[in-house]
N, C-alpha and C positions, 0 to 999 in steps of 0.2 A: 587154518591158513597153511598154504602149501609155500615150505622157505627156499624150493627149489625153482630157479628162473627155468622158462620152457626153453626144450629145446632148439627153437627159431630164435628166440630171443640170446640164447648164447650164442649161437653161430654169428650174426650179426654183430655181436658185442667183442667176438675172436676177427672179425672181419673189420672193426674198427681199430682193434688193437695193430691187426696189421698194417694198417695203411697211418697207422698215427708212427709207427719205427718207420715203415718205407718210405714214406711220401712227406710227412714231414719232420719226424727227428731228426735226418741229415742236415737241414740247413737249418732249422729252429733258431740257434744260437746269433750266426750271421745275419737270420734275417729280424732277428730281436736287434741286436745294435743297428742295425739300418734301417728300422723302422719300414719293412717290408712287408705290404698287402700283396700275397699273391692269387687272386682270381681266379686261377687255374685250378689249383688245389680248393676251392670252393664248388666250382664247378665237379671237379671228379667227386667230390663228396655228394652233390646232388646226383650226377650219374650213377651211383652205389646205393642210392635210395635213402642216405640218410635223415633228407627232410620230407620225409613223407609217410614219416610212418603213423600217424595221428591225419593223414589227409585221404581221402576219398578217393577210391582207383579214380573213378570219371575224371577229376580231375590232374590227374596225373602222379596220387600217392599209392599209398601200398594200401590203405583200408585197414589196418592190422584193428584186430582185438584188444591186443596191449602193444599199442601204441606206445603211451607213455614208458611203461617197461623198459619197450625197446629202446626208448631215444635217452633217459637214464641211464641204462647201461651205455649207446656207446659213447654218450658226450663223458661218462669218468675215466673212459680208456683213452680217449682225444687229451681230456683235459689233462689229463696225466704226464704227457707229452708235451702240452702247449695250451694252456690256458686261454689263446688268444685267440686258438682254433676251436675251443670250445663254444666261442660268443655266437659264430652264425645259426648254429641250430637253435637258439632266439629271434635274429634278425630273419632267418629264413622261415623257419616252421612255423615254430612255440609262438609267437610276437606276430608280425602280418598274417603269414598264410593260415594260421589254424583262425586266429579272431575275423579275416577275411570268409574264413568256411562257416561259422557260428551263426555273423549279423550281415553276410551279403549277398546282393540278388545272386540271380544264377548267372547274370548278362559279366559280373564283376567278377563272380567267382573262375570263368570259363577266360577270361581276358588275361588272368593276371596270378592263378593259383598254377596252373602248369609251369611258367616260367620261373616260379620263386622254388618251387618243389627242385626242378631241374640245377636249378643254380644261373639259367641264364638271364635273370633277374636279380638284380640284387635289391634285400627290405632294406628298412630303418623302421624305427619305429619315435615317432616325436612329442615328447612327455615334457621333459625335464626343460626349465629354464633358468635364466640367474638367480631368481628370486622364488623359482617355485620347484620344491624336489619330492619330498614325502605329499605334501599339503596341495596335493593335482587340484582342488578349486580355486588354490587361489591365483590362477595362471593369468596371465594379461596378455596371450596373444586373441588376437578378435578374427574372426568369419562372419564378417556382414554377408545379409542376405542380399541378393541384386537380382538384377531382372534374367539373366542368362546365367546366375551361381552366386560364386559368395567372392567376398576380395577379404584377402588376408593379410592384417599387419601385425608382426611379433618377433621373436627369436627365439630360439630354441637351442639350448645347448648339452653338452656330454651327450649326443646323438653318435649311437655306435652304428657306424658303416654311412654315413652322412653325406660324406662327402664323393663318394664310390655309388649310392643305391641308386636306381632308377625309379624304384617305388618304395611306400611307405604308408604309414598310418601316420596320421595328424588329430591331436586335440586340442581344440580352440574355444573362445567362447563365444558362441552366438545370439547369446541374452547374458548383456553384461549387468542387468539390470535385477535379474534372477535373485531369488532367496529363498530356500539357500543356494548358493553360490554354485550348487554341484549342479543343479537343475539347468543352469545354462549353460551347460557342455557340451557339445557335440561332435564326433567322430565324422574323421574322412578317409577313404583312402583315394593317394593322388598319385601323381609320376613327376619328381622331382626336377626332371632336367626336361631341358626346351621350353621352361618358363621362365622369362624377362621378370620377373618379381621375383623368383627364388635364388637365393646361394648361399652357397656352403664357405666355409672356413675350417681349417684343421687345426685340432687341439693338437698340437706335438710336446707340450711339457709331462708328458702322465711318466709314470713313478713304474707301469709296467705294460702289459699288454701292446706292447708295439705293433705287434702285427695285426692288431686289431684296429682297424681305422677310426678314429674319433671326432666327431666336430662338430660343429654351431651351422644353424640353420638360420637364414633371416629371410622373413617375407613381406615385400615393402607392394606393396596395392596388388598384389598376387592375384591374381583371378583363377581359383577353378570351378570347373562347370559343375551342375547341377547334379552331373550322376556320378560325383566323387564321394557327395556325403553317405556315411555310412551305416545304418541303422534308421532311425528319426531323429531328429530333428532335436535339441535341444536333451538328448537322451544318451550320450555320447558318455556320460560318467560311468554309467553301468557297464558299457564297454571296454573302458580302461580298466576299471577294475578285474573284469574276468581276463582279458588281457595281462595283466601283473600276477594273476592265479597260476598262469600256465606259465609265464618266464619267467618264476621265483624255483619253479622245478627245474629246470633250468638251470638256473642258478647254482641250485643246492647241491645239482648231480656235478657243474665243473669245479665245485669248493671239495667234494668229496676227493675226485682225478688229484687237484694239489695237493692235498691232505697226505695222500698215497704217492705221490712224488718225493715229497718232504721224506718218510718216514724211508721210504725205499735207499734214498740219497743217504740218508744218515744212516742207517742197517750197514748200507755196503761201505761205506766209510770207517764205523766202528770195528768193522771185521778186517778192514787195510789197514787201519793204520796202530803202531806200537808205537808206546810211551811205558817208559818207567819195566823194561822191559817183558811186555803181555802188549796184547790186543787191547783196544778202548772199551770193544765189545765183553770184555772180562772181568771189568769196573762196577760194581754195585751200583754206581750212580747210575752208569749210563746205560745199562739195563735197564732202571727202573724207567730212563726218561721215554725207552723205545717201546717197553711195553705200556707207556700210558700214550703215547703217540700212536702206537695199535690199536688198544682198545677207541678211543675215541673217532679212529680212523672205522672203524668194522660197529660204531654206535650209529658214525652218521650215514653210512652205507645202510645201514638196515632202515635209519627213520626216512632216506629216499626212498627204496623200495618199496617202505610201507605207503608211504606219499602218493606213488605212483600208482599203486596196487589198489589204494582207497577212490585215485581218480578217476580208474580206469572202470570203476564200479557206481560212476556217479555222483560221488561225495563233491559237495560244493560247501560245505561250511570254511575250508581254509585251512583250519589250523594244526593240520599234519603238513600240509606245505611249508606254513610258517614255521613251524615246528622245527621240521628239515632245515631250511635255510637258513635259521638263525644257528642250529646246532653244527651243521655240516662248517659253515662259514666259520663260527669261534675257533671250532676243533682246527680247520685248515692256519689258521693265523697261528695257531697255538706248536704248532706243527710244525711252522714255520723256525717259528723264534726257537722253538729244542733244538732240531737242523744247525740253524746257524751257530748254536751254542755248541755242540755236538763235533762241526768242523773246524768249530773256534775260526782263524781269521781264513780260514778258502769258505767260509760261512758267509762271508761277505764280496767274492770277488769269484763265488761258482756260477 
């Protein structure tokens, strides 16, 4: 295995880095207290090609090789910067448009993969409900069959970009009668607004990600047509799952970006600031704590890269993704809580 990324794949990843200090470090902070989606900045991100690089020139992506590579590296340099800007290369690529590219005609793929690659579409994707989070079968929203589609009643909540998408992927049951459970699932994709059955609601108590839009979806006799369903019929669980494949890397690459924020924050901090007169950085302890905040920062870096490097070769068993995500995620929270300890009380109010 070659541990060096190619050279397309760094330029890209220097070309994230720059536009995550330009375009959105300046106001990050103000538009985290104001709980501000800005659009714009999603949109230059699809004009830069960063949701396309796991999509199919025809349809409006880059086609790349390593794909995945690519969108790992630049979602840790975004995330690095802003965690919240990390989330749409899920809603955009990783989550609709790549599962869109997988399991849909070409009539779906041509209508609706251009505009989400671009940004001038915005995804969702609709899993998660009150009662149902890990355990996707046991979900109680319904898609009856009817004579011109299906009519949908349910809710759907912690839906990221919800209340802002135009499209989206839905999984509903369509044989509630099914056993096991997972067999009457089925996959759609629909376009969320200018339907009388659908709306949104915005979660605003979350703990961070503000710029990230959050909210609840409700579908009360919703009607959509017949060529929204996405795959077959009743076949929809194996979609969500390869779906959660590709957004769990995702995941792991903007837990890695925090991880690397964290450690960076406390580095420059311990090397400002003097107590007991020395630098912080000069303390046995707090060495110790930067270089285990290193190490596990540059562990979970390697298990994405491997993640991705394994996907990009056809590996479909999973458990280097999971691998990634659970390890990248601990490391980042771990990271976390040293930082805060580290700037003692601007630990709490950086």
């Amino acid at each position: 295995m070659d541990f060096e990324l190619p050279e397309e794949i760094r330029e890209m990843r220097n070309q994230a880095r720059r536009f995550a200090q330009e375009r959105i470090a300046p106001h990050v902070k103000e538009d985290e207290e104001a709980h501000r989606f800005r659009p714009e900045i999603l949109r230059e991100m699809g004009e830069l090609g960063f949701f396309g690089t796991v999509i199919p020139e025809e349809y409006g992506g880059l086609g790349m090789d390593n794909g995945h590579l690519a969108h790992v590296a630049m979602v840790m340099e975004i995330a690095k910067v802003s965690a919240s800007w990390g989330l749409p290369f899920n809603m955009q690529m990783l989550g609709p448009a790549l599962t869109l590219n997988i399991f849909g005609t070409k009539e779906q793929k041509e209508k609706y993969l251009p505009g989400l690659v671009s940004g001038e579409l915005l995804g969702c994707f609709a899993m998660t409900e009150p009662n149902t989070g890990s355990d996707v079968a046991s979900m109680k929203t319904t898609a009856v069959p009817s004579d011109d589609g299906f009519v949908v009643n349910g809710n759907k909540t912690w839906i990221s970009q919800a209340q802002v998408a135009d499209v989206g992927l839905l999984y509903a049951k369509t044989d509630a009668k099914a056993q096991p459970a997972h067999k009457g699932i089925s996959a759609f994709f629909y376009e969320l607004k200018n339907n009388p059955g659908i709306s949104t609601v915005p979660i605003e108590g979350k703990l961070g990600l503000h710029c990230a839009p959050t909210g609840e979806v409700f579908y009360e006799d919703a009607k959509l047509p017949k060529d929204t369903l996405l795959g077959e019929l009743n076949r929809g669980f194996k979609i969500c799952m390869t779906q959660l494949e590709n957004t769990r890397l995702s995941c792991a690459a903007r837990a890695v970006g925090v991880g690397a924020a964290c450690l960076e924050v406390a580095k420059d901090y311990a090397l400002e600031r003097k107590q007991f007169g020395k630098k912080l950085a000069d303390f046995q302890m707090i060495q110790a704590d930067l270089a285990e905040m290193y190490v596990h920062h540059k562990a979970a870096e390697m298990l994405v890269f491997n993640a991705a490097w394994k996907k990009e070769r056809g590996d479909k068993e999973g458990t280097d993704v999971s691998t990634a995500k659970y390890f990248a995620a601990e490391s980042a929270v771990e990271a976390a809580n040293m930082a805060i300890k580290i700037l003692g009380s601007y630990g709490d109010s950086t």
